[in-house]
Each structure stands twice: as C-alpha cells, then as structure tokens.
Phi, psi and omega in degrees: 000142196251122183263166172125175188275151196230156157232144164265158178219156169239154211251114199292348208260327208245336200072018183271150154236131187240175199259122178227157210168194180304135177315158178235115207318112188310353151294333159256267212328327175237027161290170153211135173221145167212183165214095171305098204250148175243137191217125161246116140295157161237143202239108210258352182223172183273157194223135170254179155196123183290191196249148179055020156207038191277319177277351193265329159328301174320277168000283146302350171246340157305324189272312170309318184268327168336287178308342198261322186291320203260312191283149179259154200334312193277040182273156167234030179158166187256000174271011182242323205303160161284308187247037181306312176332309193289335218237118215281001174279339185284317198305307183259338168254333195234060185284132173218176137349048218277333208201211180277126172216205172279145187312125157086010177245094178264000177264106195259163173273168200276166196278027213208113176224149180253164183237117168215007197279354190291323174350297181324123194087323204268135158268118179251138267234186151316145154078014183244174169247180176179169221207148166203134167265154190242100189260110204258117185256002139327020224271341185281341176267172172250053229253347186294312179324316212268299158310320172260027180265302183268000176262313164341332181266335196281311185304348204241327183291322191130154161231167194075175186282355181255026158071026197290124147348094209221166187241045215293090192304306185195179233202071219234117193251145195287136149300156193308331161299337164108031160267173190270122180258310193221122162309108172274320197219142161214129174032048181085352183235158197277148178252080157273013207273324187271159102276123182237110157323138150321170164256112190247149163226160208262126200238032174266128191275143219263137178300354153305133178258145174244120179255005176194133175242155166227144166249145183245122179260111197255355161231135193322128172223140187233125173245129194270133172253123209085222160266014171245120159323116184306119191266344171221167190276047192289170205285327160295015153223334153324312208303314204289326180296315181307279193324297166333299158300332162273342166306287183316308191295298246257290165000302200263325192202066107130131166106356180086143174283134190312143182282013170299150172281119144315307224265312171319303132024272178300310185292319185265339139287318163269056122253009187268153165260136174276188190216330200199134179203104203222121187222143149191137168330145156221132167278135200187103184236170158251163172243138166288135168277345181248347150246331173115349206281152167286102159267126131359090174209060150198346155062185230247159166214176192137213184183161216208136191259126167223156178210138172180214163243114203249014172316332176287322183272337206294324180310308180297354182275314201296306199278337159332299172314313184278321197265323191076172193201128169127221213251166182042023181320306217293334158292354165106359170312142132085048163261146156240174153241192157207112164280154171252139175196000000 
C-alpha cells in the first residue's frame, strides 16, 4: 500500500476515479504483462469456423470444458461455490469481487482475450493446421496449465459446430513481434522444466516525438463515452478506454493500477485531432450454448487518423493490440492496430 498525502481526481469520459499521489520507481509502475500464447492444431476431421464467430466458437466451448476440468464435482454454481476465491474457473470466466478493487466493478473483465478472426469463413480439410492465439493477462496464476489442459481435451471432443476432430500439437508463447520466444506444451507433453517470464511492455513515453497516427479498428468495437455508446473513435476517449483497461487489467491480475494523474490524462488526449475517419457498423450477433439467448457483438470497424502531440499515447495504443479496448474484448471485439505516418 502506498503512504503519503493522495488528492482524487476523476475522469470526465468513464467516470472512473483514480487515487494520485507520489511517484512510484517508473520500472514497475508503467509495466504491463501478459502472456501471449499460441495453441496450434491438426485438423484430423474437416473443422469449418463461420464468419465473424470463430473467438466467440472457442470462447464458449473453452469455458464448458474449463469448468468441467477445474470445478470440483458438487459445485453448483460459482455465486454459490465455497470455494470461489480459489478456484481457477471463477478466476477466468466468472471473475468478481471478493474484497477491494476498482470503483464500480463487481463484475471483474475476464483476464483473457482470444485473436481468431483469420478463422473466420475458412474450413480446414484432414491433415491440414491452423492456429489461434490467446492473450493471458493473468500472469500470477497457474492458469496456463490449465489452459492446455483444456483445449486438449475440446480437440479431442471437436471443434466448431460440427464437432470436427482436431489435435492439439503444441503451445507456444509470442514475442512483442508475435514469434514464437518459447515452448509451453509439445507433442503431448507440458516443458515443465521452463519458467517463462511474461511479455512485459513499457508503457512510458519515449523520447521520439510522434505527430500522427492512424488505428485500424480491425474487429467490431463499440467505446462508451458516459452511459453512452460513442458514434466515432474520437481520440479522447479511445485514449481514456485504453487507459482505462489497462488500469483495470493491470489492477486486478498483477502489477497494480497505473500511478497517472487520469484526469491530466484525459485532458491532454481531447486534444488531440482526429483528421480523418472512414468507419461502418457490422451487425454481429451471438448464441450462448449454455441458455440459447441471442447477444449482439458487433460495431464499426475501418480506421481513424489522428494528429497531435501523441508521444505519450502511442505505447498505450501499442499495448492496446494486446488487450483490445471497448466492450466485449473477451469475444475477440475492439482488436486494433496502431501506425506512426
């Protein structure tokens, strides 16, 4: 816990409030970690994955076998379990509140986002591979084990809606380039033998001054501005969700809520110009397999220009590719990119 005199300030676009006070040594304070993973297959049956539902396909059948793997027999929910604190299926799919966390959340987001959209549409045939990454923000847990544990078991039930027969070769986790830095899982066996360091990225702003950017919204994203959905990406509330997410992220599974004035923050991002903006809506809905009901997930994609002075921002737009930003990240919404031009 951190002493000294705090003043609060609050963030005009979320309504968030955060706590400021005394520098905190800038080597932990403006970290992020995660561990970005790649789980690769062979597809021993033909495997389809439709368009526009290929993370939300995983997604759901990843959290059914999780639960069946993780929970011990008699639970009969996890807002009921004894042992919820504990128990690594609450921890990633059904995350709350035990104790003190950031304001306004008893619902925590879950530590997790999956990257499938190349999935989307494409059927792969016997014998062919194919691949989907997981970006795990959980790094204090042992939650990776677990993870292979269980799409090993979903390859062997099937993937996709026709239950296609799949193979789960190996496990491997990506560098800030997206290469493979390390073996987790091969040809059936875990390389326990490793300790694998996070990906940590520096979320300090760099002595290059940057005057313009452009983000590519490359999966449906929707960012609430208020109580409201946002009808453009303007750059003062892109910067305040990212920020926001990563606060939360960073908060909840390791490393503490970013040391920043918010509100200066804030201020100093709708200042920024957008320049340019050619975005359109995709309608996208899902069905839950465990109640059936139809949810909505989906929002503009396109790209957004912006110019100002964005040296500050540009690392949190960079970690941003890893986390996604807006509503319904855990389906793979709200992934960017971020150019310098």
């Amino acid at each position: 816990m951190l002493t000294g005199r705090f003043d609060r300030t609050s963030d005009r676009h979320s309504g968030w409030s955060q706590v400021i006070g005394p520098a905190e040594p800038k080597n932990e304070s403006l970290q992020f970690r995660l561990q970005p993973l790649r789980f690769s297959f062979l597809a021993r049956e033909s495997i389809h994955f439709p368009e526009g539902k290929s993370a939300n396909i995983l997604r759901g059948a990843f959290g059914t076998i999780f639960r069946r793997i993780a929970c011990v027999p008699q639970c009969t929910g996890v807002s009921q379990c004894d042992w919820r604190a504990s128990c690594p299926y609450a921890r990633m799919f059904e995350p709350s509140a035990t104790g003190p966390g950031p304001s306004g959340l008893a619902d925590w987001p879950r530590p997790f986002v999956f990257r499938a959209m190349h999935l989307d549409g494409r059927t792969f045939a016997a014998g062919e591979r194919f691949h989907f990454d997981l970006n795990l923000f959980d790094t204090e847990s042992p939650a990776v084990a677990y993870l292979v544990l269980t799409f090993a078991q979903l390859a062997r039930e099937g993937l996709g809606p026709h239950r296609g027969k799949v193979e789960l070769t190996s496990v491997t986790q990506l560098s800030g380039q997206r290469e493979v830095s390390a073996t987790v899982y091969e040809n059936g066996s875990m390389m326990v033998d490793q300790s694998i360091p996070p990906l940590e990225l520096n979320l300090a702003q760099s002595e290059e001054a940057v005057g313009r950017v452009r983000v590519r919204f490359i999966t449906p994203t929707e960012l609430k501005s208020g109580h409201q959905i946002a009808p453009r990406p303007e750059f003062g509330i892109l910067a305040a969700r990212v920020r926001d997410r990563i606060s939360t992220l960073r908060e909840l599974y390791g490393g503490g809520a970013l040391y920043i004035d918010f509100r200066a923050f804030g201020e100093r991002a709708a200042a920024v110009r957008m320049t340019r903006c050619d975005i359109r809506g995709l309608d996208v809905i899902r069905r839950s397999s465990r109640t059936g009901q139809v949810h909505p997930i989906g929002g503009f994609v396109g790209e957004a220009e912006y110019e100002g002075d964005l040296g500050e921002f540009v690392p949190y737009l960079e970690a941003a590719k890893w986390t996604g930003v807006g509503r319904q990240t855990v389906w793979g919404k709200g992934e960017i990119t971020v150019e310098r031009w």
